[in-house]
DOZA-416520 format. One line per 8 residues: number of its first residue (from 1); for each residue x, y, z of N, C-alpha, C. Coordinates in pm, whole numbers. Each point is the difference from the previous one (the first is absolute). Example, Ala and Ser with C-alpha at 12.3 -4.5 7.8 and 13.67 -1.06 7.14 Angstrom:
! DOZA-416520
1 = 1319/-569/780/-89/119/0/90/120/0  -35/105/-72/82/119/6/-77/109/73
//
This chain:
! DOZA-416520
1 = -5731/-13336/5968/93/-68/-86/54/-122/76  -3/-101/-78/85/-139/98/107/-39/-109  94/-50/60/78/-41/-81/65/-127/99  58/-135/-99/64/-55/21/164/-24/-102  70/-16/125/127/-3/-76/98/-171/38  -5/-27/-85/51/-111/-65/190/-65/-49  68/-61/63/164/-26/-37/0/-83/-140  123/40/-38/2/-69/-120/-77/-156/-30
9 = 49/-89/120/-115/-151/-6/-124/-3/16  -49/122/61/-156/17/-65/-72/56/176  105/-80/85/-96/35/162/24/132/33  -99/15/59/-73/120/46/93/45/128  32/133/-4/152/35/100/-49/103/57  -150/97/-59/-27/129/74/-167/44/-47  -39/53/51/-146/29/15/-1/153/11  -100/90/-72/-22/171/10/-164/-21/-18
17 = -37/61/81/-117/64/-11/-6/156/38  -27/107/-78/-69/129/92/-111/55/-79  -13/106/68/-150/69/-41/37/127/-31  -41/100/-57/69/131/-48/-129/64/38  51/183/11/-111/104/33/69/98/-95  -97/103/-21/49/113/-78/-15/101/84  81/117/83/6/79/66/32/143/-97  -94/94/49/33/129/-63/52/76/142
25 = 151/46/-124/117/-9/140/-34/150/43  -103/111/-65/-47/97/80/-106/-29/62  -89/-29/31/-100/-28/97/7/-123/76  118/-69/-28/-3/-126/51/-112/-88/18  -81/15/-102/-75/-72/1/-1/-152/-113  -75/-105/33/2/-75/-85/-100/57/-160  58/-86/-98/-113/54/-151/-11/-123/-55  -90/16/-50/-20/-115/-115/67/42/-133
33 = 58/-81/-32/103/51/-156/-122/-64/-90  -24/113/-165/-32/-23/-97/-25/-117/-72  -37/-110/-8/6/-156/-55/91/32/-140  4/82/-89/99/4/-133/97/57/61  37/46/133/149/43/11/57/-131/82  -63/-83/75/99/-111/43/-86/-140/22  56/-46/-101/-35/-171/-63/60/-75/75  -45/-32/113/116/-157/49/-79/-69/-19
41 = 109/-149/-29/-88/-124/-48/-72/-42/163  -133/-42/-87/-85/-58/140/52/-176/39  76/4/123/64/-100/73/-161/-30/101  -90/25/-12/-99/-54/148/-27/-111/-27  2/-61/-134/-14/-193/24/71/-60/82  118/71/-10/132/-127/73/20/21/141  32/-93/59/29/-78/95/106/136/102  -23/4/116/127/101/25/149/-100/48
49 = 45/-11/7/114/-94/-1/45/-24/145  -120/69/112/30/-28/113/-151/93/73  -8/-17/109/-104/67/45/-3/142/34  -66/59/-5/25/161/9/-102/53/121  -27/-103/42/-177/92/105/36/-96/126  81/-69/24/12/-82/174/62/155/56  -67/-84/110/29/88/133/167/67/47  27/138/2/125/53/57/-1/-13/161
57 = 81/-31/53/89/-14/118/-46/137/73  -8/73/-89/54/161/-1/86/46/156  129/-74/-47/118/31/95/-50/-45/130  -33/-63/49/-15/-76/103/-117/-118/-17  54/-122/23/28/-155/39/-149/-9/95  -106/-146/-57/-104/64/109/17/-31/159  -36/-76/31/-5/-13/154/54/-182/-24  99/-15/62/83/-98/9/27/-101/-174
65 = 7/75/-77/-2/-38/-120/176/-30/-13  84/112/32/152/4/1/69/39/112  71/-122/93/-14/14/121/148/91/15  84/-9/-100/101/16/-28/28/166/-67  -93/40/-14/-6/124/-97/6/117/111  174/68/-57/46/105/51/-44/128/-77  -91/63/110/-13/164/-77/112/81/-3  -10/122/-114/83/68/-9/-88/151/-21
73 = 86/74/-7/-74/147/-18/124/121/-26  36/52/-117/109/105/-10/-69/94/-119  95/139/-6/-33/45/-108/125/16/-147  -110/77/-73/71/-11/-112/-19/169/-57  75/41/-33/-3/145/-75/-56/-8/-140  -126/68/-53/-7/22/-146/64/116/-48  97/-46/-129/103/82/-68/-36/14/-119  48/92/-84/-13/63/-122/-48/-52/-112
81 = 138/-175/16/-6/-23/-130/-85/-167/24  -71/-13/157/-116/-83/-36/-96/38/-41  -77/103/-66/-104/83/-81/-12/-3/-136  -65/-59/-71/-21/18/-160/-25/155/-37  14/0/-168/-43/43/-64/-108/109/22  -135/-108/61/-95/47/-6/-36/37/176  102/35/76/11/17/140/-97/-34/113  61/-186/-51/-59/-78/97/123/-116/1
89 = -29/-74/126/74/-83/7/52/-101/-73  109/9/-84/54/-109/-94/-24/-146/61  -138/-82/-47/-35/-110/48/114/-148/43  162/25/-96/95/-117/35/53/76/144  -17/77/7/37/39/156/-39/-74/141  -122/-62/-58/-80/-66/103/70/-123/50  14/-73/-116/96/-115/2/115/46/31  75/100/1/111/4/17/44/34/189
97 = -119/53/51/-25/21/125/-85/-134/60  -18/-31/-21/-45/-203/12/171/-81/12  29/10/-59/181/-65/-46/29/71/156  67/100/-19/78/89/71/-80/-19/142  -116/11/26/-70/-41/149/20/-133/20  4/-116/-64/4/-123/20/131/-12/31  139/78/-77/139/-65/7/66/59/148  -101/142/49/67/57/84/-74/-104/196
105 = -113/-45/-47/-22/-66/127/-11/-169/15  88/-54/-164/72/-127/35/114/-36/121  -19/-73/63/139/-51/94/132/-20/-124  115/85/48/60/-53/-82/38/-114/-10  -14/-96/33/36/-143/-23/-77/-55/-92  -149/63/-47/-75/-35/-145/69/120/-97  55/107/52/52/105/-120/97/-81/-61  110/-70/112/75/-85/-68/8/-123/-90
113 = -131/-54/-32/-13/-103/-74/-78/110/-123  13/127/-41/-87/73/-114/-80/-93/-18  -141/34/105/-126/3/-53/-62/66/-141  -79/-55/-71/-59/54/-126/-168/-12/25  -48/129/-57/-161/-34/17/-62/-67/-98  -79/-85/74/-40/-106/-72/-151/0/-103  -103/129/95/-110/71/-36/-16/135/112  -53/70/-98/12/177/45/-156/5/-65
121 = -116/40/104/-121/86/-6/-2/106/34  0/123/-110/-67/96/92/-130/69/-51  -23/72/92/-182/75/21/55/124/31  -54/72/-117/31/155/-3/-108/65/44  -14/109/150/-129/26/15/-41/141/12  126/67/15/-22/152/-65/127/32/-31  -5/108/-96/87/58/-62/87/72/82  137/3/-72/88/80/92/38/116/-42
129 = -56/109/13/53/110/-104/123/124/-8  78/-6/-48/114/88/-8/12/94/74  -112/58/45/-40/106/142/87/-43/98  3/-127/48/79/-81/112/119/-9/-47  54/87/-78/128/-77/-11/130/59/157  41/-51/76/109/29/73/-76/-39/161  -148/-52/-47/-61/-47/122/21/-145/29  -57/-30/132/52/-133/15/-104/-107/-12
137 = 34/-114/-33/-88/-123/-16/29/-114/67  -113/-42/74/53/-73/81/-66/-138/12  117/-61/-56/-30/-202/-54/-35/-48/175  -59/-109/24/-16/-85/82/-60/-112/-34  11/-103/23/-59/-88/-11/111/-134/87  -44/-166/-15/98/-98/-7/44/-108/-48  71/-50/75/82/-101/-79/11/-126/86  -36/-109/-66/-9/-147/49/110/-76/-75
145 = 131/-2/92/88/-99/-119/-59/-124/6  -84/-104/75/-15/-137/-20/-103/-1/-128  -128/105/-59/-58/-5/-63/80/71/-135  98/68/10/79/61/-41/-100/117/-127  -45/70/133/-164/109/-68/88/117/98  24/112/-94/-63/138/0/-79/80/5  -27/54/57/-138/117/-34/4/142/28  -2/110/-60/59/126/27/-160/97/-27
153 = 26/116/40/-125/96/-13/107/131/-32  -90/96/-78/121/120/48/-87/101/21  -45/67/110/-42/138/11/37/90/45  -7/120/-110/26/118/-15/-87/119/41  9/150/12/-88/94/-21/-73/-1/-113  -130/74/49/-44/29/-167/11/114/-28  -48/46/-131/61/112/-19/-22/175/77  -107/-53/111/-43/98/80/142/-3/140
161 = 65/-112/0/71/-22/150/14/-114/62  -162/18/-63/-91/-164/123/100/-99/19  21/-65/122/92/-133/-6/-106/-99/29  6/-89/-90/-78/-158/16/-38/-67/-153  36/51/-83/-58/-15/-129/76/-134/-43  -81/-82/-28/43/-146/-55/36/-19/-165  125/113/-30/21/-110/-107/3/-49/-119  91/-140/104/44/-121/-81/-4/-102/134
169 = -55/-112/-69/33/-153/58/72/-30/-11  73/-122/-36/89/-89/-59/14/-139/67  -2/-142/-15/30/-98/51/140/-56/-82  58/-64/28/128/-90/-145/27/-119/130  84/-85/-58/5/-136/88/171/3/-105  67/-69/63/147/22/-11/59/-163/-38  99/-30/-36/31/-123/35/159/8/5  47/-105/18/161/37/86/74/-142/-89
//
């Protein structure tokens, strides 16, 4: 689905693109849904309103690219009521742990001018499933105020224990 969104004078103020899966929430597996049970209009002519396939950072800056870019590394607890419905990770959570990682390893002297994000990517790369809930997740990635770029990772256990499992990406760029 792409969408562009538009202000009353007509310019263009925001850009959506995503891609959808159908998960059968007992086998966790992906399905193909029925063609007469779900009709979305076919959007593949148009244009995506920004690029969707360049290259991720993936939380670290390459080799003298950001000379300036402070790593970080903390965790985060998964709780109850970040879990949908369908007991997986409520996807605005992502962004909301993007925000909250970005505001907590600003200098406050940019907290004090309230920064706003200016663009937020993220790359969802495995599921987080309700199994984990009260386990920990742990964001790292960094932050370049002169390029004024973010980049966060978050890995968690999977649902065996394992620690190393990638995920979510995320890049956003800020402005002040």
């Amino acid at each position: 689905e792409k969408v562009l969104i538009y202000d009353a004078s007509g310019a263009r103020i925001g850009a959506i693109a995503s891609q959808w899966a159908l998960l059968d929430v007992k086998s966790r597996h992906f399905v193909r849904p029925a063609p007469e049970i779900v009709a979305m209009p076919d959007t593949s002519s148009l244009t995506p309103p920004f690029e969707l396939t360049r290259e991720f950072r993936s939380a670290e800056p390459a080799p003298g690219e950001l000379s300036d870019a402070v790593r970080f590394a903390f965790p985060r607890t998964l709780v109850y009521s970040d879990f949908d419905y369908n007991r997986h990770m409520n996807n605005a959570r992502y962004a909301e742990w993007v925000c909250d990682a970005l505001w907590r390893v600003l200098p406050s002297e940019v907290r004090s001018k309230a920064p706003l994000l200016s663009r937020i990517d993220i790359r969802f790369r495995a599921e987080i499933p309700a199994a984990l809930v009260d386990s920990s997740l742990d964001l790292s990635g960094f932050l370049s105020e002169r390029a004024r770029l973010f980049a966060v990772k978050g890995i968690a256990p999977d649902s065996s224990g394992a620690k190393g499992t990638v995920h979510f990406e995320a890049e956003a760029e800020y402005a002040v």
